[in-house]
C-alpha positions in Angstrom: 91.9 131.4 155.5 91.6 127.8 155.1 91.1 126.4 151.6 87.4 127.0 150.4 85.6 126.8 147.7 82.4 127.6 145.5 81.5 124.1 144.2 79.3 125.5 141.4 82.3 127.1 140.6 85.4 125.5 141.6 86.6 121.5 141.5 85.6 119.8 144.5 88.0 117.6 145.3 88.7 114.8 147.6 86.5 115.5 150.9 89.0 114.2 153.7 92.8 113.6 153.5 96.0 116.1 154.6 96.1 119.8 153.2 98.7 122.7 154.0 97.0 125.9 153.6 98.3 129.4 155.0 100.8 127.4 157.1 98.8 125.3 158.7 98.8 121.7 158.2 95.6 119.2 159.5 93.3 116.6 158.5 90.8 118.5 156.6 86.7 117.9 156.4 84.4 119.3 154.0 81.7 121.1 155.4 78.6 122.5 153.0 75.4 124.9 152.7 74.3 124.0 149.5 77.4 125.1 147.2 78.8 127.0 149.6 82.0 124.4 151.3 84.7 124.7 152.8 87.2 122.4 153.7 88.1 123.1 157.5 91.0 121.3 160.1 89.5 118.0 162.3 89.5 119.5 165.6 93.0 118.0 167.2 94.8 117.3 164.2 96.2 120.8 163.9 100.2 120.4 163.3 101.6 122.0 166.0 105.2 124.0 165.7 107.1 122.0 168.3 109.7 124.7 168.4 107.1 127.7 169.0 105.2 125.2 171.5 108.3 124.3 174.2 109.2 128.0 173.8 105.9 129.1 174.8 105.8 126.0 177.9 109.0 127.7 179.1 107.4 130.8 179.2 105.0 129.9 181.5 107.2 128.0 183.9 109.3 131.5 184.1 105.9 132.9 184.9 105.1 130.8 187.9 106.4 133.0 190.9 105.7 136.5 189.2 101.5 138.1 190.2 99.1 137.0 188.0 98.7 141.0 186.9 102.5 140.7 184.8 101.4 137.2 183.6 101.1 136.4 179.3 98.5 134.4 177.9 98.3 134.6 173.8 94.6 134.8 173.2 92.6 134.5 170.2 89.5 137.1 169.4 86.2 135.6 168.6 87.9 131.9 169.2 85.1 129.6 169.7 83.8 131.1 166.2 85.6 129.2 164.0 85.6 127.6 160.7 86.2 124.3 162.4 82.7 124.3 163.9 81.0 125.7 160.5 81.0 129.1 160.9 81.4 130.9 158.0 82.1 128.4 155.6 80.4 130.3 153.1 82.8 133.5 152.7 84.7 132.6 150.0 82.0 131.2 147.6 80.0 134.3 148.5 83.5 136.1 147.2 83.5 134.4 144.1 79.8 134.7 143.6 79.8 138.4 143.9 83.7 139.2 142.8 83.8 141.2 146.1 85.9 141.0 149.5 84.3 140.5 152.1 87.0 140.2 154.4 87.0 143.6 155.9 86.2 143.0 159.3 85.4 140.2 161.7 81.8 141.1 161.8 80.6 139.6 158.5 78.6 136.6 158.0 78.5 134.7 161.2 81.6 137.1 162.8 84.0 133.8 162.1 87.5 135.1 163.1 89.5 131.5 163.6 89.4 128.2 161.4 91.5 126.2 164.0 89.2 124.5 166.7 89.4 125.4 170.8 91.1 122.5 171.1 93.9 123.3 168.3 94.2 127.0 169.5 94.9 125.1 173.4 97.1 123.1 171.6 99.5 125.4 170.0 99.8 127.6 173.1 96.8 129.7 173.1 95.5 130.4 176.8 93.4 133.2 176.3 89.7 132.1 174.9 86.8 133.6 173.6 83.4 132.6 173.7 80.8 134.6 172.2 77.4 133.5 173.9 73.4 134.4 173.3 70.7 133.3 175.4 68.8 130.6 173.6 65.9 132.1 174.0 66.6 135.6 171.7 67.9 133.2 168.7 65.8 130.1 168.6 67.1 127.8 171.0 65.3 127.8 174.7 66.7 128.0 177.3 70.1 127.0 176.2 73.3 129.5 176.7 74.3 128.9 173.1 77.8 129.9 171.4 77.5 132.0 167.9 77.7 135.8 166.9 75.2 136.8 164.6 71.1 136.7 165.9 70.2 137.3 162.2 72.3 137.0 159.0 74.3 139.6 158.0 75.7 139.3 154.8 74.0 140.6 152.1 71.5 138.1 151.5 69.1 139.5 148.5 72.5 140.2 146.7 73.6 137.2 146.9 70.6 135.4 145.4 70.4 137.4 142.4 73.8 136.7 141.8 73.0 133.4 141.3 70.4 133.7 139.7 71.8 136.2 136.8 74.4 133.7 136.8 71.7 130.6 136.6 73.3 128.9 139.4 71.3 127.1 142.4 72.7 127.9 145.9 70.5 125.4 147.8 71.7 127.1 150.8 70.1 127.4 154.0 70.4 131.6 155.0 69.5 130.6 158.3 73.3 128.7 158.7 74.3 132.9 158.6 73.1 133.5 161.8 72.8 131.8 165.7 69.2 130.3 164.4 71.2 127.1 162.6 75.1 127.8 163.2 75.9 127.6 166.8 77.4 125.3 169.7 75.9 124.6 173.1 77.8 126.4 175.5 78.7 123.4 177.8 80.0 121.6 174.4 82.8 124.3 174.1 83.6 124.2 177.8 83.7 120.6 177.5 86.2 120.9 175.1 88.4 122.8 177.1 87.7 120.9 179.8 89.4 117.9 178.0 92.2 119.5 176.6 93.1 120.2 180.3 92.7 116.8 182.3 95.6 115.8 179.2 97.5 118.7 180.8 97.1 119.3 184.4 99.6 121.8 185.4 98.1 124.4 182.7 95.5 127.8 183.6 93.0 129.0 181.1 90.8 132.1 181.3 87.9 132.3 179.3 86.2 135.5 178.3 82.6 135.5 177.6 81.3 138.1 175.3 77.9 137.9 175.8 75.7 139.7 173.8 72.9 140.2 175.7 72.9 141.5 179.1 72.1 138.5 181.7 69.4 138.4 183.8 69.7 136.8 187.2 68.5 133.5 186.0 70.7 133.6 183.0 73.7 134.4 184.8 72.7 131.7 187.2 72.2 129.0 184.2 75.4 130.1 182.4 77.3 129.9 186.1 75.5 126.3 186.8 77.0 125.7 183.5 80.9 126.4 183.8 80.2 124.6 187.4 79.0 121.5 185.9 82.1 121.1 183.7 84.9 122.4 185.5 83.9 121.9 189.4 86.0 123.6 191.6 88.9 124.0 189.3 86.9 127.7 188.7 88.7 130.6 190.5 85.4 132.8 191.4 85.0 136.2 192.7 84.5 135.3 196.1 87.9 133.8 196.2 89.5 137.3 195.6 91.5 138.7 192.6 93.5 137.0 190.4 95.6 139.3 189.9 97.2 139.1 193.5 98.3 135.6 193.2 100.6 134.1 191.8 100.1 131.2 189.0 101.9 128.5 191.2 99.2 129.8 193.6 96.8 129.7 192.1 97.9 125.7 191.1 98.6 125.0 194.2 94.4 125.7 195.1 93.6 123.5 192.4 92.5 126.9 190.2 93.2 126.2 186.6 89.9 128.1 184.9 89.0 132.2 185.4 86.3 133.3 183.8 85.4 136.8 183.1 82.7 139.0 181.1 82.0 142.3 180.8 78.2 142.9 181.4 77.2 143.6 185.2 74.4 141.0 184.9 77.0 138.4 186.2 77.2 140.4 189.7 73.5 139.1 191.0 72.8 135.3 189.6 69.8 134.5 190.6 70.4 132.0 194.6 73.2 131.2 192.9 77.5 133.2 193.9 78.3 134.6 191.3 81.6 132.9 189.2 82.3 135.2 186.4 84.4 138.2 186.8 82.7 141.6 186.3 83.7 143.4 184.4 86.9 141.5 182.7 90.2 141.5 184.2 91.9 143.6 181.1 89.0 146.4 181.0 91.9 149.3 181.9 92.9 148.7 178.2 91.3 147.0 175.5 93.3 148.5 172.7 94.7 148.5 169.1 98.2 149.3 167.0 97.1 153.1 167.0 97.2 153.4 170.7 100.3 151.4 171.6 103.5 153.5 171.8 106.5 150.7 171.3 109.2 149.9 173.7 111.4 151.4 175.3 107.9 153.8 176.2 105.2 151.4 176.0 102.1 153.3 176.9 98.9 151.9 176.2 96.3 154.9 175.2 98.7 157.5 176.8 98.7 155.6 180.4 102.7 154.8 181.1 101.9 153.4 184.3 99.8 150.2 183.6 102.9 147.6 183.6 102.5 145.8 187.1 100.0 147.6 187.8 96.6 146.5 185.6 95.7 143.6 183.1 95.3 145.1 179.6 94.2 143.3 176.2 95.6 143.9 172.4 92.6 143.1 170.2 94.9 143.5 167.6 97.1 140.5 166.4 99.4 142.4 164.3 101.1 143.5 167.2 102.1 141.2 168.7 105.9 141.2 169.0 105.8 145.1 170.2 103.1 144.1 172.6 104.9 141.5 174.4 107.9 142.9 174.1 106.0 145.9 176.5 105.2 142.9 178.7 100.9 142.9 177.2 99.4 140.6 178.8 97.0 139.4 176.2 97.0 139.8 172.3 93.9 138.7 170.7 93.7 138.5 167.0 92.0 136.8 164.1 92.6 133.7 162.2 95.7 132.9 164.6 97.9 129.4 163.3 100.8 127.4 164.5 103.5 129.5 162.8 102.4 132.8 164.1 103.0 131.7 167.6 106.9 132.0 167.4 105.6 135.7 168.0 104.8 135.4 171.4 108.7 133.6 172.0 110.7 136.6 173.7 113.1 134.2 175.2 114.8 131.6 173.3 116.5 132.0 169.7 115.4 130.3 167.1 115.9 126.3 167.3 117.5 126.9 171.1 117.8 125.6 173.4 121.0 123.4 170.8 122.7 121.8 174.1 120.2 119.6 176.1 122.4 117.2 177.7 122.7 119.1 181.0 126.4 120.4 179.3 124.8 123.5 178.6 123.3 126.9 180.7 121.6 129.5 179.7 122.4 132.6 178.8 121.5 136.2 177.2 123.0 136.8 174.1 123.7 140.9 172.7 119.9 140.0 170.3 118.6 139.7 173.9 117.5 136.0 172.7 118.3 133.3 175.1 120.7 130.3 173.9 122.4 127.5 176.2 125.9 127.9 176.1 128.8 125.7 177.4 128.4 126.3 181.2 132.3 126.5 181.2 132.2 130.0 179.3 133.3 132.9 181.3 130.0 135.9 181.1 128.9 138.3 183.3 125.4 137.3 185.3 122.5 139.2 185.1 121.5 141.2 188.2 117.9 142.1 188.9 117.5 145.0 191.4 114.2 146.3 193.5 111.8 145.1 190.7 112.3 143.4 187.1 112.8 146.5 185.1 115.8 147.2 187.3 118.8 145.0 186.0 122.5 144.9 185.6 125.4 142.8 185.2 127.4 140.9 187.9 130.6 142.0 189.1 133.1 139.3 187.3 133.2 136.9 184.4 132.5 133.5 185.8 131.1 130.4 184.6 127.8 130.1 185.1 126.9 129.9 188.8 122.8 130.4 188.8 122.1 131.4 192.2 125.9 132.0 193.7 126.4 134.4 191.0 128.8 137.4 192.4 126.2 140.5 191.8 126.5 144.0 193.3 125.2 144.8 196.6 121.1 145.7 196.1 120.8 143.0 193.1 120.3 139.4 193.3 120.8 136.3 189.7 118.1 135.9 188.1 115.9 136.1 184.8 113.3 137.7 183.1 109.9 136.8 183.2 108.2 138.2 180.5 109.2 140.0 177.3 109.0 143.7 179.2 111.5 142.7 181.8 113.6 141.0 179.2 113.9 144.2 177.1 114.8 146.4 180.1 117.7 144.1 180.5 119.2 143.7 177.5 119.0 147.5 177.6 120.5 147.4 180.8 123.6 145.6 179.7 124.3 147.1 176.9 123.8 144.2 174.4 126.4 142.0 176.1 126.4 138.0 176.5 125.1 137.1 180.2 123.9 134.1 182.3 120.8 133.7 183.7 119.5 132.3 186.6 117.4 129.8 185.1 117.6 126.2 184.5 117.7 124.6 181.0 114.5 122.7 181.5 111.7 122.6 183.8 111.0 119.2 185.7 
């Protein structure tokens, strides 16, 4: 968690300046109810791991020509409900107040699972978002589509408060800040934030998830559409443009589609004289799933199906998985109080500090950890061979230096490289651990 603090407790130090806490380095902001502070990140001035980040960019440009159905985006869980915007700022005093955890679940307090901001999560590779969303009008607010979790507080309130007052300290809190009533965002303020993380970088896709909490009625599914319309124009991929999952993310670019959104209650099917632009139900609901129901690789079924890879989106709400999850080729894993270290995780491809060579004097190639590293392209290696599909791969019929596409392969196969971290498994199985080229180039343009 970040660093917070019970001031009626603890020192309160400075209120803005630089802090490193759990690995994540940011300009830090105090944030109060009553004593209850914490000191959170500035949205955008998260420290990203540069490493974990061009790792993560390659990724994606692997990705470009494979369906939409294979393709990985790291998501967070709970994303928009973050620390950063206020949310549960309170846990740790409430800790120290009571000498209790309350850190058994993401469904305490205000159901804060992230401290980083939208923006920071974009930032450090996240693509998979979040947005838990109540209709003003059940917590307070109108007719607003507002972004929180909890309609009423949920901690233990009376417990609290005589606490403090055994201990003769005055919280001078507001309870209401535990719920939607006084901690929340507007909806088009988090899609506006999104919104500007991508116009600084064009050539990216996000999906956003809704998880509403209230089924929509026609009119609400109609404001909430008017309101992802309003932002992102026609940059939204809707139903009525087909599914996703049959194109391919250079396709999808090429349309100008760089924002999916997707929910699963049916209300989004019928907005009221309005098309309907959120995806119903969500593109993963084959599998939303945890550690329990994940066999690992080389079987990788996901609650007993074995024949979901290439076939169906599925979800990992469950971010202690998430190197056996992409290593099955998952293509979302969602977990809580995600930061810039963790995201070396989601890397299947390079080695650690690779790419070394980066003058154009280097090539890349497989070696027996089934990590990628770029090696002198002078170096004599086998190629690797995909076959009908890319779980079938083996090695090309000669040592050669590297040759990309004119690589000698036998008859059936054709150079090439994995995609994702399923395919990538299946061939370093496939070869047997040894060093081979890939058909891939060293950089992007």
């Amino acid at each position: 968690m970040a660093l917070r603090v019970l001031l009626a407790l603890l020192s309160t130090g400075a209120a803005t300046g630089w802090f490193t806490e759990n690995r994540v380095a940011c300009e830090r902001t105090l944030q109060c109810n009553g004593i209850f502070c914490a000191f959170t990140c500035l949205p955008g001035t998260v420290v990203v791991d540069d490493w974990a980040a061009g790792a993560l960019a390659y990724q994606r440009q692997l990705q470009l020509d494979q369906l939409f159905v294979k393709f990985e985006m790291p998501g967070t869980h709970n994303s928009a409900i973050s620390l950063a915007y206020g949310f549960g700022i309170e846990e740790d005093g409430i800790e120290a107040l009571l000498g209790t955890n309350l850190y058994n679940g993401d469904d305490v307090g205000e159901g804060v699972s992230q401290y980083l901001s939208v923006t920071d999560q974009l930032r450090i590779g996240l693509r998979h978002i979040e947005i838990d969303i109540w209709w003003g009008e059940y917590v307070g607010h109108k007719a607003d589509v507002v972004v929180c979790h909890s309609p009423v507080p949920l901690y233990p309130v009376w417990d609290i408060e005589e606490a403090a007052r055994r201990k003769n300290v005055s919280l001078g809190w507001d309870v209401l800040k535990l719920s939607c009533i006084k901690t929340f965002r507007y909806f088009p303020e988090i899609l506006q934030e999104v919104k500007d993380w991508m116009d600084q970088n064009p050539d990216e896709l996000v999906m956003l998830y809704l998880d509403t909490k209230w089924p929509p009625t026609p009119s609400q599914a109609a404001k909430a559409g008017s309101d992802i319309l309003s932002v992102f124009g026609s940059q939204v991929f809707t139903p009525g443009e087909g599914d996703p999952r049959n194109f391919t993310l250079r396709q999808l670019l090429s349309m100008g589609k760089r924002v999916i959104v997707e929910d699963h209650q049916d209300g989004w099917l019928h907005p009221e004289n309005a098309s309907q632009v959120v995806f119903t139900p969500d593109l993963w609901a084959a599998h939303q799933f945890g550690a329990s129901d994940l066999v690992q690789y080389p079987v990788c079924s996901i609650q007993g199906d074995t024949e979901w890879y290439g076939r169906k989106m599925v979800r990992a709400l469950d971010g202690t998985i998430i190197e056996p999850a992409t290593r099955c080729g998952v293509n979302i894993v969602s977990g809580n109080y995600q930061n810039p270290d963790e995201m070396k995780l989601f890397v299947w491809s390079w080695d650690q500090l690779e790419p070394r060579i980066t003058n154009g004097s280097g090539c890349v190639a497989m070696l027996p950890s089934g990590r990628w590293a770029a090696l002198p392209c002078t170096e004599l290696h086998r190629s690797a061979c995909q076959g009908a599909n890319d779980t079938i791969w083996t090695a090309g019929t000669s040592l050669s230096p590297w040759a990309g596409p004119k690589a000698s392969c036998p008859t059936g196969y054709v150079p090439a490289a994995p995609t994702n971290g399923y395919s990538n498994a299946r061939l370093r199985d496939a070869v047997l651990a040894e060093v081979v080229w890939l058909n891939t180039p060293l950089a992007f343009d």
